[in-house]
KEGURO-743621 format. One record per residue: residue number from 1; x negated, y, z of N, C-alpha, C in turn; residue in three letters. Coordinates in steps of 0.001 Angstrom, whole numbers, plus 500000, padded with zeros to 6 digits. Layout:
BEGIN
{NUM; {X; Y; Z}; {X; Y; Z}; {X; Y; Z}; "Ala"}
...
//
This chain:
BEGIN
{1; {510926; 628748; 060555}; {511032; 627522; 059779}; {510180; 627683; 058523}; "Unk"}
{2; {509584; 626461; 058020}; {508617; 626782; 057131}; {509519; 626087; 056118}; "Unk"}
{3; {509608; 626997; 054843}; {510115; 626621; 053216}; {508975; 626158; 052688}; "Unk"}
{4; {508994; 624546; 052406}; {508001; 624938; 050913}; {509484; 624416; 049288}; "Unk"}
{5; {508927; 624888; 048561}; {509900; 625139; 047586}; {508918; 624396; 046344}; "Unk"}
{6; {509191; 623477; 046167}; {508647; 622345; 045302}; {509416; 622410; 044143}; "Unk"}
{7; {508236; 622313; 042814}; {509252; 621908; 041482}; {508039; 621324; 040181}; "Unk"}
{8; {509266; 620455; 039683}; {508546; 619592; 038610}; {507888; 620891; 037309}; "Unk"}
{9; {506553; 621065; 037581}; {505425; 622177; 036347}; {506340; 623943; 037016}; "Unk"}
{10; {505472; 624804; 036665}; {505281; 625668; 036583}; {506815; 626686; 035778}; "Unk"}
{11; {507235; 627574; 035904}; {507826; 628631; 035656}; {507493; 628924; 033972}; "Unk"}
{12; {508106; 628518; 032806}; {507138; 629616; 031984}; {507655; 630361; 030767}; "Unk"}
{13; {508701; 630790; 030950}; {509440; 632309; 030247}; {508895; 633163; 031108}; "Unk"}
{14; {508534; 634279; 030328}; {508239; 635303; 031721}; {509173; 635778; 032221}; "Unk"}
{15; {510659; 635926; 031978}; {511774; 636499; 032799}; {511421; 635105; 034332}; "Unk"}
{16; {511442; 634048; 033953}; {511349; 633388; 035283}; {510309; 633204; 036174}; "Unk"}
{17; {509177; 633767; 035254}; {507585; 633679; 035859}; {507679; 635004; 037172}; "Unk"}
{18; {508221; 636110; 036799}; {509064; 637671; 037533}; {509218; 637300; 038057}; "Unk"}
{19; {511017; 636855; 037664}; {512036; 636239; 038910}; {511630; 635502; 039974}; "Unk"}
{20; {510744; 634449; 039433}; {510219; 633210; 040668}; {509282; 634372; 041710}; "Unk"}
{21; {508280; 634846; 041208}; {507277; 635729; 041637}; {507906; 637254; 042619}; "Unk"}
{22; {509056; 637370; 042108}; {509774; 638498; 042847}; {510189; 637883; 044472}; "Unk"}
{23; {511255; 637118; 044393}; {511650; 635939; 045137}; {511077; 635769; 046301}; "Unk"}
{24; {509921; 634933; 045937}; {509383; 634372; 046175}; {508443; 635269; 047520}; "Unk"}
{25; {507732; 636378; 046623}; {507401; 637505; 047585}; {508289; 637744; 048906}; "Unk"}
{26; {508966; 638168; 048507}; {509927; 638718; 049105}; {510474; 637746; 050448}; "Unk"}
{27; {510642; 636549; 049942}; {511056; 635451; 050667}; {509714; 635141; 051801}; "Unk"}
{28; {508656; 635502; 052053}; {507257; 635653; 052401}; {507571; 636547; 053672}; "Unk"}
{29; {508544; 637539; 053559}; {508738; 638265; 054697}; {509660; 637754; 056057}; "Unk"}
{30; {509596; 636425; 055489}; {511110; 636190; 056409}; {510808; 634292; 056997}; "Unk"}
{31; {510193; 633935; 055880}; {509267; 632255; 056433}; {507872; 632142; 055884}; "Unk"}
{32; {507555; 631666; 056557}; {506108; 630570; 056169}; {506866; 629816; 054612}; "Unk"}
{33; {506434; 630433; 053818}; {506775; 629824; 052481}; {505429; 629057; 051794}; "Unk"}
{34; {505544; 628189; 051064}; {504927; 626853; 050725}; {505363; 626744; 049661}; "Unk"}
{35; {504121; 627201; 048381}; {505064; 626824; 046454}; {504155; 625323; 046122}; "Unk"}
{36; {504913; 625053; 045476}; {504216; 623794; 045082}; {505002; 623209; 043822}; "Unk"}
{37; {503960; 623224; 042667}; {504021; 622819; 041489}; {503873; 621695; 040853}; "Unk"}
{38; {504467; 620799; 040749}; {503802; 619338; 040602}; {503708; 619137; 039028}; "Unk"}
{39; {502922; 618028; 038665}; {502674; 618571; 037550}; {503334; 617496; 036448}; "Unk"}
{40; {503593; 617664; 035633}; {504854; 616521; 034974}; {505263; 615286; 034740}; "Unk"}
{41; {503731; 614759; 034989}; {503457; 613348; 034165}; {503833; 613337; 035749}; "Unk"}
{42; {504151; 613473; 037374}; {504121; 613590; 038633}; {504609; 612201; 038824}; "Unk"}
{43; {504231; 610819; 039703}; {504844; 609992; 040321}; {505594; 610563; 041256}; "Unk"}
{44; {507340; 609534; 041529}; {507941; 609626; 042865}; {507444; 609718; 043905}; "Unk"}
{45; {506424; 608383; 043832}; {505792; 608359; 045195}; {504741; 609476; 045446}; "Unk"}
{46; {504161; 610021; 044777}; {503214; 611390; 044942}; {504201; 612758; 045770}; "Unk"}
{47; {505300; 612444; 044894}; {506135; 613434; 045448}; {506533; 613596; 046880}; "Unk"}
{48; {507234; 612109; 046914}; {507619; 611864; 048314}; {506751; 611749; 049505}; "Unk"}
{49; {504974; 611261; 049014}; {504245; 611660; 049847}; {503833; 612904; 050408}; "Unk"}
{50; {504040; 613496; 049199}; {503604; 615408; 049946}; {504478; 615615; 050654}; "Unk"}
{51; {506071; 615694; 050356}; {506838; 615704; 051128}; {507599; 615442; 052461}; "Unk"}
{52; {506787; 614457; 052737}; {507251; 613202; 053549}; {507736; 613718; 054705}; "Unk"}
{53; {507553; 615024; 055457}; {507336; 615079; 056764}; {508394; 616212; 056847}; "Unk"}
{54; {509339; 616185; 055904}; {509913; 617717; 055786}; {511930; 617066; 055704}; "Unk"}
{55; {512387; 617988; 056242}; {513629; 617782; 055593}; {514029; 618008; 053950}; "Unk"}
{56; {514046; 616853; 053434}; {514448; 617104; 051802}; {515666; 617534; 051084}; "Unk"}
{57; {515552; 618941; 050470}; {517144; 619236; 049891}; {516589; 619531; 047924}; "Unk"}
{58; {517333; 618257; 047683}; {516685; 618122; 046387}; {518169; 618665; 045232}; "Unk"}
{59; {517526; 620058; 044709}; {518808; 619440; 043331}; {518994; 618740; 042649}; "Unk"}
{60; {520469; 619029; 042523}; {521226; 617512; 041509}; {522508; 618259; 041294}; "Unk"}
{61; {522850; 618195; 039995}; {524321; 618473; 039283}; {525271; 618082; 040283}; "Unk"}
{62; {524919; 616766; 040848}; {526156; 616166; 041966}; {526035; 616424; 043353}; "Unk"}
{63; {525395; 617221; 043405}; {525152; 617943; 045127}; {525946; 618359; 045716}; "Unk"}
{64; {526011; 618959; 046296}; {526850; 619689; 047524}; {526622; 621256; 046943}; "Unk"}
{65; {527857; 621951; 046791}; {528166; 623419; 046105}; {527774; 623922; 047326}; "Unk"}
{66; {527282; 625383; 047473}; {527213; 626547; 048562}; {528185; 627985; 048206}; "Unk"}
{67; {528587; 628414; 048624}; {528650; 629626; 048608}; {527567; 630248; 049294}; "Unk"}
{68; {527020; 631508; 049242}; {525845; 632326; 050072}; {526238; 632032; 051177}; "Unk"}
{69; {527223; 632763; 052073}; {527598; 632477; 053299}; {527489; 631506; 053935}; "Unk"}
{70; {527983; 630066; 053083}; {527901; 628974; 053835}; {526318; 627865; 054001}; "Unk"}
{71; {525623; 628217; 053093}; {523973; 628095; 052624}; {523550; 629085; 053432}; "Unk"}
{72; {523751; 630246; 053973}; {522766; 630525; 055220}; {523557; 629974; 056584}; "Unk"}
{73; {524379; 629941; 056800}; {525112; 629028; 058017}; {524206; 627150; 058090}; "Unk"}
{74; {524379; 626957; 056911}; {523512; 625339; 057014}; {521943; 625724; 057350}; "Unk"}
{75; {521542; 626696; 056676}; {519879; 626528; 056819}; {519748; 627524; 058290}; "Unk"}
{76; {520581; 628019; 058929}; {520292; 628945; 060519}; {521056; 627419; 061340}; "Unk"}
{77; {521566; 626412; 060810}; {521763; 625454; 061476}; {520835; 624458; 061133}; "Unk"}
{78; {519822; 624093; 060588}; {518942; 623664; 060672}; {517463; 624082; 061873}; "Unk"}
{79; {517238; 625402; 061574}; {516242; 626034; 062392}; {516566; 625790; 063829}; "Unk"}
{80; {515091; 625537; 064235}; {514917; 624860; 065120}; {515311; 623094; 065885}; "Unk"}
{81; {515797; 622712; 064925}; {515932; 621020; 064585}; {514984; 620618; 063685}; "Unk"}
{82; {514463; 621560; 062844}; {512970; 620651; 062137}; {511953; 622051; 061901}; "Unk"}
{83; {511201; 621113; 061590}; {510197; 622609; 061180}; {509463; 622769; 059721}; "Unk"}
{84; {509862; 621777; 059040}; {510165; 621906; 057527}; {510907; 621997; 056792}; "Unk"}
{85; {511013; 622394; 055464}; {512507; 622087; 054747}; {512140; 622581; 053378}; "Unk"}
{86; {511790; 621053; 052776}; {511570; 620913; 051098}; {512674; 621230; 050656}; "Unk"}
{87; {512678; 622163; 049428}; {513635; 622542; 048004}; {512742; 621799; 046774}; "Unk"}
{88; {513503; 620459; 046650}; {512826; 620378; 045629}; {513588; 620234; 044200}; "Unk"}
{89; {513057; 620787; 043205}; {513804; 620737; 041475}; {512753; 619898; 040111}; "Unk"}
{90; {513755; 619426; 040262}; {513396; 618244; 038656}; {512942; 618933; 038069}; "Unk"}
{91; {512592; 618166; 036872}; {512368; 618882; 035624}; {513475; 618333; 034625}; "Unk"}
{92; {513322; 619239; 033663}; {514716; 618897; 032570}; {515283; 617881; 032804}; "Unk"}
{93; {515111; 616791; 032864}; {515453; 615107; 032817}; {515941; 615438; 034636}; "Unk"}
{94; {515786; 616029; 035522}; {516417; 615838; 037091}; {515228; 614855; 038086}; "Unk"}
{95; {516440; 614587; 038702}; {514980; 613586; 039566}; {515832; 612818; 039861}; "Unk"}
{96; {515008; 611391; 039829}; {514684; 609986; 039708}; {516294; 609958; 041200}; "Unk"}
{97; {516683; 608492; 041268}; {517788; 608035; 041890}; {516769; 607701; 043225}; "Unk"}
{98; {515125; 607526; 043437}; {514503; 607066; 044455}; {514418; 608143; 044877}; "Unk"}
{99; {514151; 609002; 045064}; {514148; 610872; 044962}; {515686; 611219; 045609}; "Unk"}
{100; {516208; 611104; 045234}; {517509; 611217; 045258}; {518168; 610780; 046570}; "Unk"}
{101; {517900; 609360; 047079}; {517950; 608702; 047815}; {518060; 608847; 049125}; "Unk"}
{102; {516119; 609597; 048927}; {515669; 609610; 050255}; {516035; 610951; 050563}; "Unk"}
{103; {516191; 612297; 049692}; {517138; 613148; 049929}; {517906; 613318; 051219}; "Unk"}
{104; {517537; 614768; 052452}; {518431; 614480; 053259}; {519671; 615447; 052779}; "Unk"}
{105; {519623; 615989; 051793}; {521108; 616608; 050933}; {520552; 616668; 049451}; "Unk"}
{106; {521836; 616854; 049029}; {521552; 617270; 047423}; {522470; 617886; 047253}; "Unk"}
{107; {521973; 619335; 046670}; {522612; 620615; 046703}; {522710; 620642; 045461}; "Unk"}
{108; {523797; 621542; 044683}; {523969; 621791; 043222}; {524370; 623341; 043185}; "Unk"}
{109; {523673; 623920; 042387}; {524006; 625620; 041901}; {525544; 625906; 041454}; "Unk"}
{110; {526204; 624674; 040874}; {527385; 624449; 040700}; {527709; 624024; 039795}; "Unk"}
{111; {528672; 623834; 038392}; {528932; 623255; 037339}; {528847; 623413; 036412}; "Unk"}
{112; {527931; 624462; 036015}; {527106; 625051; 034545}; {525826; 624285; 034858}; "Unk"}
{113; {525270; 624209; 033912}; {524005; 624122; 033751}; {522919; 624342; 033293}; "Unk"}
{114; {521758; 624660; 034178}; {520712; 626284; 033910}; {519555; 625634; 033033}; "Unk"}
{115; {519048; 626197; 032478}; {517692; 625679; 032029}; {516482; 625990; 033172}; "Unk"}
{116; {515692; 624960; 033206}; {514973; 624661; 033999}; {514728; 625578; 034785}; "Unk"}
{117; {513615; 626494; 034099}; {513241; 628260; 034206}; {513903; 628955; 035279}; "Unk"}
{118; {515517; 629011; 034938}; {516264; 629521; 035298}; {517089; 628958; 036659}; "Unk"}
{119; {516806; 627938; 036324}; {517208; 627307; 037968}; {516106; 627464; 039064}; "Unk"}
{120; {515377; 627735; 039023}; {514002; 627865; 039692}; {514601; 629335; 040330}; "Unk"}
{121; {514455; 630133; 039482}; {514819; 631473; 039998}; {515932; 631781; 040597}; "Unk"}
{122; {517189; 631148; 040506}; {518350; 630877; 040803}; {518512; 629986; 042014}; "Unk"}
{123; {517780; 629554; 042596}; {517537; 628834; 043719}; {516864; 629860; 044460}; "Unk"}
{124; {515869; 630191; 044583}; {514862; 630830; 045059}; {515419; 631872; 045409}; "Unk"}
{125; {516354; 632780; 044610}; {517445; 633334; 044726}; {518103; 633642; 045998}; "Unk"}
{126; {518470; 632685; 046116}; {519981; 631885; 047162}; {519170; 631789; 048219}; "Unk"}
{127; {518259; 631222; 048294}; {517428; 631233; 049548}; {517317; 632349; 050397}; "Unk"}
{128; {516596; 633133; 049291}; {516490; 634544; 049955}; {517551; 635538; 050406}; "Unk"}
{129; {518648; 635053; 049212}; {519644; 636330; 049922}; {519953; 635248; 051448}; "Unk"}
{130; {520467; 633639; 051469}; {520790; 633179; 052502}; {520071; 633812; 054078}; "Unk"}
{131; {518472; 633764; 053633}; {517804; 634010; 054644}; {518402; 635862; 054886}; "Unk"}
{132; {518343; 636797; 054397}; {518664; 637823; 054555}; {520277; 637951; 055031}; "Unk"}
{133; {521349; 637369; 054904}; {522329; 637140; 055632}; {522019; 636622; 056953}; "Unk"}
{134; {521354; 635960; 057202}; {521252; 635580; 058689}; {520528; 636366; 059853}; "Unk"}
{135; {519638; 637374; 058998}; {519016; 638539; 059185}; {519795; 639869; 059656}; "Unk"}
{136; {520922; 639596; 058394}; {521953; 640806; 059019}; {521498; 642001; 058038}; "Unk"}
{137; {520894; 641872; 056952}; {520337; 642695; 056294}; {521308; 642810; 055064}; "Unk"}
{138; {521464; 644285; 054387}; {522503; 644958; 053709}; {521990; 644084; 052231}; "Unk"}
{139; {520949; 643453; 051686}; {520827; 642779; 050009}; {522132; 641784; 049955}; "Unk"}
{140; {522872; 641229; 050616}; {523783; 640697; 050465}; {524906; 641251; 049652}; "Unk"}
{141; {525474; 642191; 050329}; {526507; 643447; 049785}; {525549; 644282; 048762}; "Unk"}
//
């Protein structure tokens, strides 16, 4: 299954510039990964056009919570029903209610709330350990 992992500008504390860059690597061993940076001033519709062809799981404060376990159970139940699957993250301000919309989930990290930076890495995160649970691989524990 191919990830691309979409987000409103660039990473830029260097703890998250790492983090994203660690991740991210790493996450390289396991899908066809796809980064994509959009850039701020970004239209919806720009967005949703790159996107268009992918299953969309966009954050939002009001999403759907995961535990690890149950976030690699949804995304090994996805595979092989599509062959894309956008992560995409707002920028400070979130994303637009049209965004939102067309969303085929909206997932939330849970009920704190991260600064931008930090949600990036914190996603990217989750991905990877998810994908490595389904793997059967010990980074979980």
């Amino acid at each position: 299954m191919k990830i691309i992992f979409a987000t409103i500008s660039k990473p830029n504390f260097e703890y998250s510039v790492k983090g994203f860059e660690l991740y991210s690597k790493r996450l390289t061993y396991y899908h066809d990964l796809k980064i994509v940076h959009f850039k701020k001033d970004v239209t919806d519709k720009e967005i949703l056009s790159s996107l268009k062809n992918s299953f969309l799981i966009s954050l939002t404060p009001e999403g759907q919570q995961f535990s690890s376990e149950a976030l690699a159970t949804y995304l090994k139940d996805l595979e092989g029903k599509i062959r894309d699957v956008s992560f995409l993250i707002g920028g400070p301000e979130g994303l637009s209610n049209d965004i939102l919309s067309r969303s085929n989930l909206k997932w939330s990290l849970g009920k704190l709330t991260y600064p931008h930076d930090l949600a990036m890495v914190v996603a990217m995160e989750a991905i990877y350990r998810a994908s490595t649970i389904n793997l059967g691989l010990p980074y979980h524990k």
